[in-house]
N, C-alpha and C positions, 0 to 999 in steps of 0.2 A: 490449230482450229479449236473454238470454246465445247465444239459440241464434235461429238464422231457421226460422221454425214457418208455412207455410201459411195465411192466413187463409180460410175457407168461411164466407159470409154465408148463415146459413140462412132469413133474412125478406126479400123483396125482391117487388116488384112490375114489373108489365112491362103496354104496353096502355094504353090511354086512362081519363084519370084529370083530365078539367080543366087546371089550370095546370102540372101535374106530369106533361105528356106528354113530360118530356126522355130517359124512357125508352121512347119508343115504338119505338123499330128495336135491332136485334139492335147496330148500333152505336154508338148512344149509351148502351147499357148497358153494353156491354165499355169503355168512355170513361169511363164514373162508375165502374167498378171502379179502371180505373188509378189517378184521382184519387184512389183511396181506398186501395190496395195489396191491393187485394183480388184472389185469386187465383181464386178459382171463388165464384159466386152458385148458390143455390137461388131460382129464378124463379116466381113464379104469374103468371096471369093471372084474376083473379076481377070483371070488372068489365063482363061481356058477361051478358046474361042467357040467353043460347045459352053454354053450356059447352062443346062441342063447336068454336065459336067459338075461345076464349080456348086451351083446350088445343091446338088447331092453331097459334096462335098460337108457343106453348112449342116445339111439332116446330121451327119455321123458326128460332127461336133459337137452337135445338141443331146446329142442319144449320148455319151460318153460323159457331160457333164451340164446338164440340164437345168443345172441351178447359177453356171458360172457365162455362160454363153447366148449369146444371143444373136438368132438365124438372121441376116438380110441377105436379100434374094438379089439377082441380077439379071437383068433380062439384054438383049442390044438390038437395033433395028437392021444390024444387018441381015438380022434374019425375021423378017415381020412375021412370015407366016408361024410361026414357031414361038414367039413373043408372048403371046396371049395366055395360049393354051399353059404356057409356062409361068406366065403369073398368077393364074386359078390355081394351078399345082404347087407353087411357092406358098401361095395367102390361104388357100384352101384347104389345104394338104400339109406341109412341111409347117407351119404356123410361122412364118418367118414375117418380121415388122416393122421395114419397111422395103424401099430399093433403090439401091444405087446404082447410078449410070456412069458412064466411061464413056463419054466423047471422043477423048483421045484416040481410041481403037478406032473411031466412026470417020474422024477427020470434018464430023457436024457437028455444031454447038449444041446445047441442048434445046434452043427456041427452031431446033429445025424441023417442019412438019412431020420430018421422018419417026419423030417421038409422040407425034398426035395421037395415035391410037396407045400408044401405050399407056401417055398422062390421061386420057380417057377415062380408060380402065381404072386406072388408080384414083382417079378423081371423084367416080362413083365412091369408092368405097373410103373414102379419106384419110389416103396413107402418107406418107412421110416423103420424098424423094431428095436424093442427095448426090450433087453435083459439086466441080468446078465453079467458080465464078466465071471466069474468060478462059481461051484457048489461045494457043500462039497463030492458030487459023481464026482465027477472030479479024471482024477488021478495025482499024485502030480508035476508030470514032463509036465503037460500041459502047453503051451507058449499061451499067450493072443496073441500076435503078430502073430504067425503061425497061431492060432484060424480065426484071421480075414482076413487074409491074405488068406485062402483057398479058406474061404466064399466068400470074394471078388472078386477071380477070377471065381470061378464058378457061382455067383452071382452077375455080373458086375453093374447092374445097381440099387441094392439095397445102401439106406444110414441105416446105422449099427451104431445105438445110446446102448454105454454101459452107462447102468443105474448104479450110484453111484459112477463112476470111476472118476470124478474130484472132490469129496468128499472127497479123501484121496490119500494120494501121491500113487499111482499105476504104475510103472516105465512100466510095462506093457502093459497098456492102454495106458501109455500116449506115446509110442514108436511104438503103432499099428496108435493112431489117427494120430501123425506127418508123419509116411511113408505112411498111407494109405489115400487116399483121402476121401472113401463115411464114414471114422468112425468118429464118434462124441463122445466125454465124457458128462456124467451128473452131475450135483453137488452136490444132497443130500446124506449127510451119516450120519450115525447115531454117528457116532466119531467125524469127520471131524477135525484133527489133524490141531494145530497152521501149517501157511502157505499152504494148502492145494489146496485154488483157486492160487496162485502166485505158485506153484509147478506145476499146471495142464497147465497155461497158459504160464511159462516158455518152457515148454516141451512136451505142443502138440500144443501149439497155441489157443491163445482165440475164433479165426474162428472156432474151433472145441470141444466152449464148452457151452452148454446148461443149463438154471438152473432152479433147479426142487426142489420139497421139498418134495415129498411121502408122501403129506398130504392123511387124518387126521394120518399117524402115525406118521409122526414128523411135528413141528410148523412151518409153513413158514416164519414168523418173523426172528427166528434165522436163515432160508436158506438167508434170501436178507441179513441178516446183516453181514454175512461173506464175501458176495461180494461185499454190499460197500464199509466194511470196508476196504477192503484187499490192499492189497502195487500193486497196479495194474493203468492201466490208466484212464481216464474217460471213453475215447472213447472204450476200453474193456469190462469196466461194462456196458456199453451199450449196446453192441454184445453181451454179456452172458446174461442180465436182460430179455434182449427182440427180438432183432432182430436177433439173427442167427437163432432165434426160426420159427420164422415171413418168411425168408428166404429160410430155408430148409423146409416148410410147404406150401408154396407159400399163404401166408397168405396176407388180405388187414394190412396195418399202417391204427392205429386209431387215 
């Protein structure tokens, strides 16, 4: 890199997860950022079926290291009544910035009304949300593009971050983030096919792409080194490394 740029990992997990508890304490996650050069993480915890659980979780991460961490909250419809009140106390309370959803616990995509009061709420206030692109419950004739394209308009002032879709050539995703303005791509995947970031940035724009590594389940080393290395500009890896991240979170530069 010509210039030293910030890296903000916008996917990342924290919390019990089976074999991949190396991030269970606030300090074995500031540990896997060093290894990685990572300068501040965006944290969830989605792996408690009590959400109130997992977002308390995020507070002690923040409170421990304040400079290096960053709260995203989780809410899920299986519990509507409980939702709300827990988003005020996320966004209100805990200062956490933005929220991701998990389908897969729901067995409902995210365009299922059952997220209508939620995206509501967050709409009002003009937060971030961050999802899946498709489900294996999906049915096969599903359009990413129309997907987000609904949400968008019924949802105007939501920014709509698909998680993993600049990870892998997604002609889909990357045809929602170029027409639609609040979508964003992320870059971790577990494949992440030769050309994958120079696919994503040809064809949705680097403005519109985020980079993440879904630590602890995959390494963050190999996420930064497929975007330095990649046939792309500087001034790009810079905007994916760090600041669209920084940008779209209204985050301070460190």
């Amino acid at each position: 890199m010509t210039r030293p740029v910030e890296v903000v990992d916008f996917h990342t997990h924290a919390g019990s997860l089976g074999r991949t508890q190396v991030c269970g304490t606030p300090e074995a996650m500031v540990l896997n950022m060093d290894l990685s050069d990572i300068g501040r993480a965006c944290v969830n915890c989605i792996w408690f079926g009590d959400a109130r659980r997992g977002n308390d979780l995020m507070h002690r991460f923040v409170a421990e290291y304040p400079d290096r961490i960053i709260p995203v909250a989780f809410v899920t419809p299986h519990y509507p009544e409980e939702s709300i009140s827990e988003l005020e106390r996320c966004f209100g309370t805990l200062g956490m910035k933005y929220l991701k959803i998990y389908p897969d616990f729901f067995f409902k995509p995210q365009d299922d009304e059952a997220y209508f009061p939620i995206y509501e709420w967050v709409n009002e206030r003009g937060l971030p949300v961050m999802s899946h692109a498709t489900y294996p419950f999906d049915s096969p004739e599903v359009s990413i593009p129309e997907r987000y394209e609904a949400l968008s308009k019924r949802f105007s002032n939501i920014k709509w971050v698909i998680a993993h879709a600049a990870g892998s050539t997604n002609p889909g995703a990357c045809e929602a983030a170029r027409s639609l303005p609040a979508v964003y791509l992320e870059t971790c995947d577990s494949g992440t096919p030769h050309g994958a970031i120079e696919y994503s940035v040809k064809h949705a724009g680097a403005d519109r792409v985020l980079f993440g590594t879904d630590s602890p389940i995959m390494d963050g080393r190999h996420h930064i080194a497929k975007v330095v290395t990649a046939d792309i500009s500087e001034e790009d890896k810079i905007k994916i490394l760090g600041l669209n991240a920084i940008e779209l979170l209204g985050l301070d530069e460190s």
